[in-house]
C-alpha positions as CSV (number, residue, x, y, z in Angstrom):
1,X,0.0,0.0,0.0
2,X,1.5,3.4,-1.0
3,X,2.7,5.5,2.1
4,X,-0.5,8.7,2.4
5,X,-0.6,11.3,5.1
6,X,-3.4,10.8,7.6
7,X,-5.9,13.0,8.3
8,X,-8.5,13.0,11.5
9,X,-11.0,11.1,9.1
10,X,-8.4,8.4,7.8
11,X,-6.9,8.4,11.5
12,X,-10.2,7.7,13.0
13,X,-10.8,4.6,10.9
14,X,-7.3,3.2,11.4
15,X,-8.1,3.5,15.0
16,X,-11.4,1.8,14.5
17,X,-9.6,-1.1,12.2
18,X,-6.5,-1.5,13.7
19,X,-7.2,-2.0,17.5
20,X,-9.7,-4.2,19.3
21,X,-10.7,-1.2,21.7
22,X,-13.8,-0.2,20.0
23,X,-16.6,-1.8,18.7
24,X,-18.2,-1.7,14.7
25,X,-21.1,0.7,15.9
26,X,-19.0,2.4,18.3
27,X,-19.4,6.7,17.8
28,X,-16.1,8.0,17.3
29,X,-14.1,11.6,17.4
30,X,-10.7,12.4,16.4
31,X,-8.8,15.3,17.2
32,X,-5.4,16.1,15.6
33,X,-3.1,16.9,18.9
34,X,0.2,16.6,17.7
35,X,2.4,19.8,17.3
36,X,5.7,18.5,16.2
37,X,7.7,18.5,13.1
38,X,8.3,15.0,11.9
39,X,5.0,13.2,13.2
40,X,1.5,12.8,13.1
41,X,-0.2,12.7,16.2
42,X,-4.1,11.4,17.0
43,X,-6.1,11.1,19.6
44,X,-9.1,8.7,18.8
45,X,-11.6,8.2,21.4
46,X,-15.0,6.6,22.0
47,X,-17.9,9.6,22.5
48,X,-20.0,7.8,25.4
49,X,-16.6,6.6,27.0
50,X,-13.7,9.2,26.3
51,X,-11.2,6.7,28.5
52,X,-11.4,4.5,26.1
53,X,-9.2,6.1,23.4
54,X,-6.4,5.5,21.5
55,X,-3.2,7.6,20.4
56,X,-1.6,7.4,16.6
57,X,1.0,8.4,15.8
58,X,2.6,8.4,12.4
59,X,6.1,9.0,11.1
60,X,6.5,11.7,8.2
61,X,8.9,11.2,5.6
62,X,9.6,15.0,6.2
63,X,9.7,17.6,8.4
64,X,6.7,19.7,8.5
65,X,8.0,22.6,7.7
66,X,9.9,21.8,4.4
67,X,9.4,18.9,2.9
68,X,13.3,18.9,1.2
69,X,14.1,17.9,5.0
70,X,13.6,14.2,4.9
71,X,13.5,11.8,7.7
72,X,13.4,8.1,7.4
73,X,10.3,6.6,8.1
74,X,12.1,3.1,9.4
75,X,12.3,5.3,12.8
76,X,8.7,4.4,13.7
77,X,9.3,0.4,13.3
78,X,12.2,0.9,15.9
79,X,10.7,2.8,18.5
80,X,7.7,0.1,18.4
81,X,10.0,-2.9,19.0
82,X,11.1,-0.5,21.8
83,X,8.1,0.4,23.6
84,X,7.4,-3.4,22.9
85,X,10.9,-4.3,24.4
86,X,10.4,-1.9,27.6
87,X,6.7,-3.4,28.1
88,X,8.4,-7.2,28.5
89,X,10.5,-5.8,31.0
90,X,8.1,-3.3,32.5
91,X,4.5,-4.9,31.9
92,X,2.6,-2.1,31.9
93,X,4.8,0.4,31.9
94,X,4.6,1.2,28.0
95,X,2.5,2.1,25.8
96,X,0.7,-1.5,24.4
97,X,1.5,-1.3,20.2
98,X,-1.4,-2.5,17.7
99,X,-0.1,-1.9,14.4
């Protein structure tokens, strides 16, 4: 699948696909709450429960601010097998990964 940008629509669905914390029918919101330069950052959450929620965060292949600035997007698959890694040795302590 090509890499594409999400959005708080496309964000919202990942959340809905991609994690087991909500159900089909479940209402959702998604704000944009990220304010960095090389991620994407989501919160999706559940509108008759907002603890149940989930964060997304994407890696841009850029900064923000000028795309000629590039950043390598393998630096998301490394800090998942670390939060994974820290949660083995910390249960609980970490983040739990989905996708």
């Amino acid at each position: 699948m090509p890499y594409t940008t999400l959005n708080e629509k496309t964000a919202l669905e990942f959340g809905r696909r991609k994690t087991e914390v909500f159900g089909a029918d479940t209402l959702l919101e998604c704000k944009e709450i990220g304010d960095g330069n090389l991620n994407m950052v989501f919160r999706v959450w559940d509108t008759a429960d907002a603890t149940r929620s989930v964060i997304i965060k994407q890696s841009l292949p850029h900064a923000r601010i000028d795309e000629s600035i590039h950043a390598p997007l393998d630096r998301a698959r490394i800090e998942s097998e670390m939060l994974v890694l820290h949660d083995q040795n910390c249960p609980g302590l970490a983040p739990k990964i989905f996708d």
